[in-house]
C-alpha positions in Angstrom: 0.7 -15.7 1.9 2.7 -12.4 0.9 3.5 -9.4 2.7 3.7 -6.6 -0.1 4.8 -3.0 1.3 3.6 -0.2 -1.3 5.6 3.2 -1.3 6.4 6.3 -3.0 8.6 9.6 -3.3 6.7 12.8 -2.0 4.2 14.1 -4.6 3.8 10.8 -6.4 0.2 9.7 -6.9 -1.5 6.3 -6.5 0.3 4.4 -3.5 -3.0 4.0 -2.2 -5.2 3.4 -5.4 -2.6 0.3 -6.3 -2.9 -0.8 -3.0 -6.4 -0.7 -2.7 -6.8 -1.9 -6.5 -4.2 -5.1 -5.5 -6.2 -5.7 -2.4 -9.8 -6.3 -4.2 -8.2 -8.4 -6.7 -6.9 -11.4 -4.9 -8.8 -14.7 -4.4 -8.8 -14.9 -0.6 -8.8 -13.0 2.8 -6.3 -9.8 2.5 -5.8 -7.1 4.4 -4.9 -3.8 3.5 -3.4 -1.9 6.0 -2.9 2.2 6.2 0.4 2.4 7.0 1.0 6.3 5.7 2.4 9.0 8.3 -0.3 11.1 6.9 -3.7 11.9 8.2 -5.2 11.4 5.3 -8.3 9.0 5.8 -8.1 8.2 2.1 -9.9 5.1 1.5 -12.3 6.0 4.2 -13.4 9.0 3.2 -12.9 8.2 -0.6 -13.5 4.6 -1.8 -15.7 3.6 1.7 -17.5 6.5 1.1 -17.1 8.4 4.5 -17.4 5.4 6.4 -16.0 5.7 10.1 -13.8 4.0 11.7 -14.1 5.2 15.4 -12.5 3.0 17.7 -10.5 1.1 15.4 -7.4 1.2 13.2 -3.4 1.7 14.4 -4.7 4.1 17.2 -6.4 1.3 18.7 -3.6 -1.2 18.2 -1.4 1.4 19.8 -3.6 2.0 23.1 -4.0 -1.9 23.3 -0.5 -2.3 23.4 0.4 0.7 26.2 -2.6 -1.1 28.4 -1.2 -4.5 27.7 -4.3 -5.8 26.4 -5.0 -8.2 23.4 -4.9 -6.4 20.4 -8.8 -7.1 18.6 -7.8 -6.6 14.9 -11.2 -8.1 13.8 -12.9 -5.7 15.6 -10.5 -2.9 14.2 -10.8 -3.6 10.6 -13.4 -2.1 8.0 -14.7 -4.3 5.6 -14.2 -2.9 1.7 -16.7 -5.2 0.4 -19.7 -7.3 1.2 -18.0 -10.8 1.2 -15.6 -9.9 4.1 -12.6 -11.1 2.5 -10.9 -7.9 1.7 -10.3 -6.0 5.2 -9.1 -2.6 5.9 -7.3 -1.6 8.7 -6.5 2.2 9.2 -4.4 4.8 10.1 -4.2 7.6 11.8 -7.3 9.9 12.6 -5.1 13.0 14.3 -2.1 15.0 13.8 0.5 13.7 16.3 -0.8 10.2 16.2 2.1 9.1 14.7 4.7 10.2 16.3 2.9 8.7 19.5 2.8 5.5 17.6 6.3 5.2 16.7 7.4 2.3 20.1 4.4 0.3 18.0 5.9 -0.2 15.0 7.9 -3.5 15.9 4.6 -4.7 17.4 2.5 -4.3 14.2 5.5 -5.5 11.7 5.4 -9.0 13.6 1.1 -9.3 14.2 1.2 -8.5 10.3 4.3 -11.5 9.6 2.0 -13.5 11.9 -0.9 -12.9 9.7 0.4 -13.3 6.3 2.6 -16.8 7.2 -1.5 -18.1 8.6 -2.9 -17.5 4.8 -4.3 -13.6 4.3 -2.9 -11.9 1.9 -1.3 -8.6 3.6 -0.9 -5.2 1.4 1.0 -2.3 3.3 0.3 1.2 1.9 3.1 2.8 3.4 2.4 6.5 1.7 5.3 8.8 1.0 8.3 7.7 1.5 10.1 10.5 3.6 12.2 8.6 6.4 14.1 5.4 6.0 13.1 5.1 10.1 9.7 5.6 9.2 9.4 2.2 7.0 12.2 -0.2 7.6 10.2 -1.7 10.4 7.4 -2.4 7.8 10.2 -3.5 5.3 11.8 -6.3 7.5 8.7 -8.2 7.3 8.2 -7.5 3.3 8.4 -10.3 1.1 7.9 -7.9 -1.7 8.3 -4.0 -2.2 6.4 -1.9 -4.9 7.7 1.7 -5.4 5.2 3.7 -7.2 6.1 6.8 -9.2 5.0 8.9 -12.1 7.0 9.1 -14.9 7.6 12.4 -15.4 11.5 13.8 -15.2 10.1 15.4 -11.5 8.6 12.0 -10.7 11.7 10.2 -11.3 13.6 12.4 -9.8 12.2 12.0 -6.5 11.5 8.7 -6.4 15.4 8.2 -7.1 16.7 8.4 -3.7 13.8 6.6 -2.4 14.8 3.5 -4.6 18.3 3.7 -3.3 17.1 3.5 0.6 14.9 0.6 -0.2 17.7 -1.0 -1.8 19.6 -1.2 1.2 17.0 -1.9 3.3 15.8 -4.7 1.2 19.2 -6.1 0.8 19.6 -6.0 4.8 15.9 -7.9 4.9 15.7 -11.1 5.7 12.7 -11.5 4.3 12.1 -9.3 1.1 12.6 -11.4 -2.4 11.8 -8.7 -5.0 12.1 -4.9 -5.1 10.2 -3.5 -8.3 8.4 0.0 -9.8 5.2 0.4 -10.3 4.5 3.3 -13.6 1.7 5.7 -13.4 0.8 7.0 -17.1 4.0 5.0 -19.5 5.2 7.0 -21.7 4.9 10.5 -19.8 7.3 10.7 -21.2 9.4 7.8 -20.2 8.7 4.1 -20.9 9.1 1.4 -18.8 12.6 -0.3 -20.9 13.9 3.5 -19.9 12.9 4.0 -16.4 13.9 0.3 -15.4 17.4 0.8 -16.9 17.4 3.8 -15.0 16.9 2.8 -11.8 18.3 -0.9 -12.2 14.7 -2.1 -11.3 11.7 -4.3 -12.9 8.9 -2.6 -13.8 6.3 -5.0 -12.7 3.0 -2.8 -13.1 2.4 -0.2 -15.5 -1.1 1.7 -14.6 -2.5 3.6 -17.3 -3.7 6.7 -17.2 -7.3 7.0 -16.3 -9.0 9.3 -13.6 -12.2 8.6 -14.2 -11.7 4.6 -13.7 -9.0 5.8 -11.0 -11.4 8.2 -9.3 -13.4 4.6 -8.6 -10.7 3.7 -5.6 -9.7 7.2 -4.8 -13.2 8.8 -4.5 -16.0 5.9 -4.6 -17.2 7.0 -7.9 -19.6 5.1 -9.7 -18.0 2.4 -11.6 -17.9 3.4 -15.4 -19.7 0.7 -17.8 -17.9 -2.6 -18.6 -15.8 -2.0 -15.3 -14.3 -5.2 -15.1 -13.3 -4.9 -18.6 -11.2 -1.5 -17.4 -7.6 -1.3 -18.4 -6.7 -0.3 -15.0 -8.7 -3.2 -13.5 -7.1 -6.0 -15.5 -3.7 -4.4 -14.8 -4.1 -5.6 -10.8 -6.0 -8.5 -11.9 -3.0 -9.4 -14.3 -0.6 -8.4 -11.6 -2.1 -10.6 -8.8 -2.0 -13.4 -11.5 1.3 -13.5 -11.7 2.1 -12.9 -8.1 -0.1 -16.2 -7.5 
């Protein structure tokens, strides 16, 4: 299986929904892992519901590796669904946490390489993109990278200079095969011919624009009627097709 690392410039929305979104929509175990600097606790507050998570996640990866113990990531993950094969492994619960975890990264990059190369799917939401130290770790082991950006002139503009970095991190990758954008809302007011020229990138998923179906990932809403029938469901579903 792939490792797909999922990033974007500051202020961009939906890293984490198209994470989440790619995650439930392949055939087979996945993980999805929180890789994000911030303490947000999106998906366990939001599309778990408020679930908790105490005990687990990279905190418990990171206090497993300073005691030299085996690293449980079983007992670490959250399951997003009833059948078990969509996992979720999170982040960080406190302010500081990562900067404590930073001697881990290594560590986690190779259990995750480790994990995809024995058959589960692995999805990285990596957050914001503010550091090319904070992700090339996560890069190395990335078989594929999905920048995700708005496409608004503001959007664009500052998810230009993350594109470069990722260029020449994915070019120094031994690993990584494809580098491509993901577009929140086409045609606000840029289309995808426009914003690939741009940036010398495919566009390999175009999200529409839909809170209320979005809110569904981000917030555990109710799923709207005919759900599966959703444009933003059918573009992961079409997505994970072609990735198969």
């Amino acid at each position: 299986m792939t490792v797909q690392l999922l990033t974007g410039p500051a202020g961009a929305p939906g890293v984490t929904t198209t994470a989440l979104g790619l995650t439930l929509q392949h055939r087979g175990p996945s993980l999805l892992v929180d890789a994000s600097r911030d303490v947000s606790q999106a998906i366990l507050a939001g599309y778990l519901r408020g679930s908790v998570a105490a005990g687990g996640g990279l905190e418990e990866f990171a206090r497993r590796r300073r005691m030299g113990a085996p690293f449980d990531l079983a007992a670490a993950t959250v399951p997003l669904d009833t059948d078990g094969d969509h996992q979720f492994l999170p982040g960080f619960g406190h302010l500081g946490a990562a900067e404590l975890f930073e001697p881990a990264w290594p560590a986690l990059a190779d259990m995750l390489r480790r994990l995809a190369d024995d058959g589960t799917q692995v999805v990285i939401d990596a957050g914001r993109c503010t550091s090319v130290t904070a992700i090339q770790h996560l890069v190395r082991i990335a078989d594929r990278v999905l920048l995700v950006t708005r496409t608004s002139l503001r959007g664009l503009a500052a998810a230009r200079p993350v594109c470069d970095a990722l260029t020449d991190l994915a070019a120094a990758s031994p690993r990584v095969t494809r580098t491509a954008l993901a577009l929140v809302g086409e045609g606000m007011p840029y289309d995808r011919q426009e914003v690939s020229g741009q940036f010398g990138w495919p566009v390999d998923l175009v999200l529409p624009f839909l809170p209320t179906h979005a809110d569904v990932y981000s917030d555990g809403a109710p799923p709207p009627r005919r759900w599966d029938r959703s444009p933003l469901v059918r573009a992961f579903t079409d997505l994970e097709a072609v990735l198969r």
